[in-house]
VEXDOKOL-981133 format. One record per residue: y negated, z, x of N, C-alpha, C in turn; residue number from 1. Coordinates in steps of 0.05 Angstrom, whole numbers, plus 5000, padded with zeros to 4 digits. Layout:
VEXDOKOL-981133
+------+------+------+------+------+------+------+------+------+-----+
!  n.v !  n.w !  n.u ! ca.v ! ca.w ! ca.u !  c.v !  c.w !  c.u ! pos !
+------+------+------+------+------+------+------+------+------+-----+
!    Y !    Z !    X !    Y !    Z !    X !    Y !    Z !    X ! NUM !
...
+------+------+------+------+------+------+------+------+------+-----+
end
This chain:
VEXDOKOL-981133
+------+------+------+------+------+------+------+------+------+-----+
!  n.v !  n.w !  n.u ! ca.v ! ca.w ! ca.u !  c.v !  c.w !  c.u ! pos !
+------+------+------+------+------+------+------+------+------+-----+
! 5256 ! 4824 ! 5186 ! 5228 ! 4829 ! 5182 ! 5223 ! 4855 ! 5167 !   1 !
! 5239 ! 4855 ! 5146 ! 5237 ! 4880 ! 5127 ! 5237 ! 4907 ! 5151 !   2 !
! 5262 ! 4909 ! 5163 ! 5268 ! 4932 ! 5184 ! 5245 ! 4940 ! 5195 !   3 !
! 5233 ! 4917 ! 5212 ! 5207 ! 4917 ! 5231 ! 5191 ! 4929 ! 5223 !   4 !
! 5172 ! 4920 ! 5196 ! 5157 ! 4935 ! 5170 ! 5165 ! 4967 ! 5158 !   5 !
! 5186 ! 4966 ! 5149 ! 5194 ! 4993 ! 5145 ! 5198 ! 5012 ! 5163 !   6 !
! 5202 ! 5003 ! 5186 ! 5206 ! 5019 ! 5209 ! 5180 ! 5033 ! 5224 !   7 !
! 5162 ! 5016 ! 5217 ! 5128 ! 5022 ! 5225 ! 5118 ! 5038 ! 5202 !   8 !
! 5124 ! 5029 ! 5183 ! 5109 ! 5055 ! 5159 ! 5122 ! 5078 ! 5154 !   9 !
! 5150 ! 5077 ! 5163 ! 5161 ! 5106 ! 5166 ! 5148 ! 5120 ! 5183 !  10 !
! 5152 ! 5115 ! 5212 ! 5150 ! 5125 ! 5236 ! 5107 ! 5138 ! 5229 !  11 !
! 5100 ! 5117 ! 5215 ! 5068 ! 5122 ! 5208 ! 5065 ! 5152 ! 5194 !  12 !
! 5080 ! 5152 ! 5189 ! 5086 ! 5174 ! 5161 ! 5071 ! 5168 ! 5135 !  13 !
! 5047 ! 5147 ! 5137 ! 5031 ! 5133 ! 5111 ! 5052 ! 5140 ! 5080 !  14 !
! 5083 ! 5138 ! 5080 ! 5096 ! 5129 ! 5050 ! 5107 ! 5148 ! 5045 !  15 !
! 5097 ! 5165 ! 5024 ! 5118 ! 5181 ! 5015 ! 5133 ! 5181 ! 4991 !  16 !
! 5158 ! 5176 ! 4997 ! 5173 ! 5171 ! 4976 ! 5172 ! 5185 ! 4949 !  17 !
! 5177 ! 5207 ! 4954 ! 5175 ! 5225 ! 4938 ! 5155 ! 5231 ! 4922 !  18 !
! 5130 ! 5221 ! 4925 ! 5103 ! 5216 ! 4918 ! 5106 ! 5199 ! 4895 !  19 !
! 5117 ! 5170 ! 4910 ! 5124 ! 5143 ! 4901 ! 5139 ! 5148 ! 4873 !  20 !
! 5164 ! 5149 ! 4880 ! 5175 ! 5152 ! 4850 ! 5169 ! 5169 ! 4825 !  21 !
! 5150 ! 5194 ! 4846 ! 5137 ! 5214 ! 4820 ! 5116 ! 5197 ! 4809 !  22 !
! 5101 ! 5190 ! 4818 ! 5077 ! 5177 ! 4799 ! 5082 ! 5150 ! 4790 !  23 !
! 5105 ! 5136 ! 4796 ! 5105 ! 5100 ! 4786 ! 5138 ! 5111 ! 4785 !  24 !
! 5144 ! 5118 ! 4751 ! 5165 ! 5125 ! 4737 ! 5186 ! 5102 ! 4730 !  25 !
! 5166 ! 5068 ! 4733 ! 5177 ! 5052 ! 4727 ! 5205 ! 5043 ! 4754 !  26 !
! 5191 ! 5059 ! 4780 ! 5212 ! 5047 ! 4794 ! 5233 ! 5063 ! 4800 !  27 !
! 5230 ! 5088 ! 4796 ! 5246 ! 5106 ! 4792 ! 5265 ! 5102 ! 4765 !  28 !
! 5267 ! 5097 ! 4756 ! 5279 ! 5085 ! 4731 ! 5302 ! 5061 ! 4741 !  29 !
! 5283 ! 5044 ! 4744 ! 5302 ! 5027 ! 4760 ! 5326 ! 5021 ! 4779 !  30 !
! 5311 ! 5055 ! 4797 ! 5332 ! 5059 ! 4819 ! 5323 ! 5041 ! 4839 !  31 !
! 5298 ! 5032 ! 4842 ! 5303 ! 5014 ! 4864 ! 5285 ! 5026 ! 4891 !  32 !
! 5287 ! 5023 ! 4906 ! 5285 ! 5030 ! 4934 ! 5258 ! 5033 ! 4933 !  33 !
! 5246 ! 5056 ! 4938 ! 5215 ! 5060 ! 4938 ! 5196 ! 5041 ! 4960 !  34 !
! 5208 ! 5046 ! 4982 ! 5199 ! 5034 ! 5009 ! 5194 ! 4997 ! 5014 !  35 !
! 5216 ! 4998 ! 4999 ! 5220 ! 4963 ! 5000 ! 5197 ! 4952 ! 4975 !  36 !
! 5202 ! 4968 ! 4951 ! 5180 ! 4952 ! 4933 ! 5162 ! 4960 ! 4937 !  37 !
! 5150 ! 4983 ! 4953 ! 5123 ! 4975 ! 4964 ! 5113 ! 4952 ! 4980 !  38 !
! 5125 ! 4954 ! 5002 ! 5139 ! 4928 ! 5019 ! 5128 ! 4900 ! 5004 !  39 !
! 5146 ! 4894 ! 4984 ! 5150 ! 4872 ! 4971 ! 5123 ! 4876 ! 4945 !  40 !
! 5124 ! 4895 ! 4937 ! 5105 ! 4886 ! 4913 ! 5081 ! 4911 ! 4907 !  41 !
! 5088 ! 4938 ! 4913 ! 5062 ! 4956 ! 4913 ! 5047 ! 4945 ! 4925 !  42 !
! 5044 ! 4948 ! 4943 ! 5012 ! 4947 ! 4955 ! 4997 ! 4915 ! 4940 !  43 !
! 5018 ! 4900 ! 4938 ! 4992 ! 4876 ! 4914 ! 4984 ! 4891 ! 4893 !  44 !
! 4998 ! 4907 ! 4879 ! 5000 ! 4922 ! 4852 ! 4974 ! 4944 ! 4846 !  45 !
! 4967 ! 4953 ! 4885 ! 4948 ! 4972 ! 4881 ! 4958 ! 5004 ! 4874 !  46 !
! 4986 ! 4992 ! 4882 ! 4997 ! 5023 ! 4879 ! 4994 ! 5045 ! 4906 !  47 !
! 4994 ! 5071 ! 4898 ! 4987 ! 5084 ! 4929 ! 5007 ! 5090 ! 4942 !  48 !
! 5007 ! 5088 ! 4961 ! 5038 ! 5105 ! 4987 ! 5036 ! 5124 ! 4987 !  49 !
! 5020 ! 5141 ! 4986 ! 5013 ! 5175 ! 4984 ! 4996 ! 5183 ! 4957 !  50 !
! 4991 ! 5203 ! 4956 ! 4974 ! 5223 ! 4952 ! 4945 ! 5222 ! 4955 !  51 !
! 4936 ! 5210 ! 4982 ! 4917 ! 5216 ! 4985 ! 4903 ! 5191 ! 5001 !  52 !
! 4916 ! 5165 ! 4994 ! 4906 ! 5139 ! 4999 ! 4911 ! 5123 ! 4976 !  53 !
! 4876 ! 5117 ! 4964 ! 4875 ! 5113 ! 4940 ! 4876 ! 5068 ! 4946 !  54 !
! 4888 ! 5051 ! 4939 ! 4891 ! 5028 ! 4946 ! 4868 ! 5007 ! 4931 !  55 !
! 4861 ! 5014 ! 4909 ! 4838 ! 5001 ! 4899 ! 4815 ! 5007 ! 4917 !  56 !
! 4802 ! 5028 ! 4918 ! 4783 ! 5035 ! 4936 ! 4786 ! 5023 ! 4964 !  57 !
! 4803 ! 5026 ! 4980 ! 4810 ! 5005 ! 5002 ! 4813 ! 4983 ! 5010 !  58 !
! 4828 ! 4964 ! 4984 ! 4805 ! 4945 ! 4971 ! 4792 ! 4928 ! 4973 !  59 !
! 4776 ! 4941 ! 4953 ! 4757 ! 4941 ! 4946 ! 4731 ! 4942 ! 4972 !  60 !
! 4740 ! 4966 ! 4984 ! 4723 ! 4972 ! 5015 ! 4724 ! 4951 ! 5034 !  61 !
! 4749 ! 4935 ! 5040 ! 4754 ! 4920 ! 5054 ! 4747 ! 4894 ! 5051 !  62 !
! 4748 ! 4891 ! 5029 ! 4733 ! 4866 ! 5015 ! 4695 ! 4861 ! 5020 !  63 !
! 4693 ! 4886 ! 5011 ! 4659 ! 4888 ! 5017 ! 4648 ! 4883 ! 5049 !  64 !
! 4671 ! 4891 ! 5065 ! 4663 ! 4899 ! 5093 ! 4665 ! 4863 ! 5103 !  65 !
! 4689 ! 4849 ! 5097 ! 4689 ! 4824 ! 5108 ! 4662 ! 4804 ! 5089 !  66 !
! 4657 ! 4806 ! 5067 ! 4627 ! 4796 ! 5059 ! 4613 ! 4800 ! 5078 !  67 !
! 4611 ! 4829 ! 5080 ! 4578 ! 4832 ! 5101 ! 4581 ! 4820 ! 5125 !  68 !
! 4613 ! 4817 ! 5146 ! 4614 ! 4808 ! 5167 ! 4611 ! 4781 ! 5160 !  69 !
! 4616 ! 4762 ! 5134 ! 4615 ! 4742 ! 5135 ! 4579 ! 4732 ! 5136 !  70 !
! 4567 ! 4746 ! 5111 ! 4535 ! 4749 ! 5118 ! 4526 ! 4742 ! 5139 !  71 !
! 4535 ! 4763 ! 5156 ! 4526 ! 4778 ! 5189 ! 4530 ! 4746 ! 5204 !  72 !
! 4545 ! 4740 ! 5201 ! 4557 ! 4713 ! 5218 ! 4550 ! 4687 ! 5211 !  73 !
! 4543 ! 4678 ! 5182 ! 4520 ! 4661 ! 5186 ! 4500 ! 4658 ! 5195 !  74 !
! 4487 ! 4686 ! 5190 ! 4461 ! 4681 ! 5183 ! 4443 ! 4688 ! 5212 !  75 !
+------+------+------+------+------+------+------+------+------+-----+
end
């Protein structure tokens, strides 16, 4: 499963590693595989894959958007 996943966010180009370990020091420290603990635990964390995809705001956005569809669909 991991392969399948990693293999799609590579090929996406969405994760940049290099990004990753510059701004979240803690996993760089660790040594542990940037790709996989996003995988496994960034993205709950709200951590970003890039530069320029902010994960709270997305969110946050996505959250709002299924309310209103839920709204929309009662009512």
């Amino acid at each position: 499963m991991y392969e399948t996943i990693s293999s799609i966010i590579i090929e996406s180009g969405v994760f940049d590693k290099d990004y990753y370990l510059e701004k979240y020091e803690d996993i760089k420290r660790r040594n542990n595989d940037a790709l996989r603990h996003y995988i496994r635990h960034g993205y709950k964390e709200d951590r970003n894959p890039n530069a320029f995809f902010d994960s709270k705001l997305y969110r946050k956005n996505t959250l709002m958007m299924i309310k209103k569809l839920i709204l929309f669909i009662i009512t």
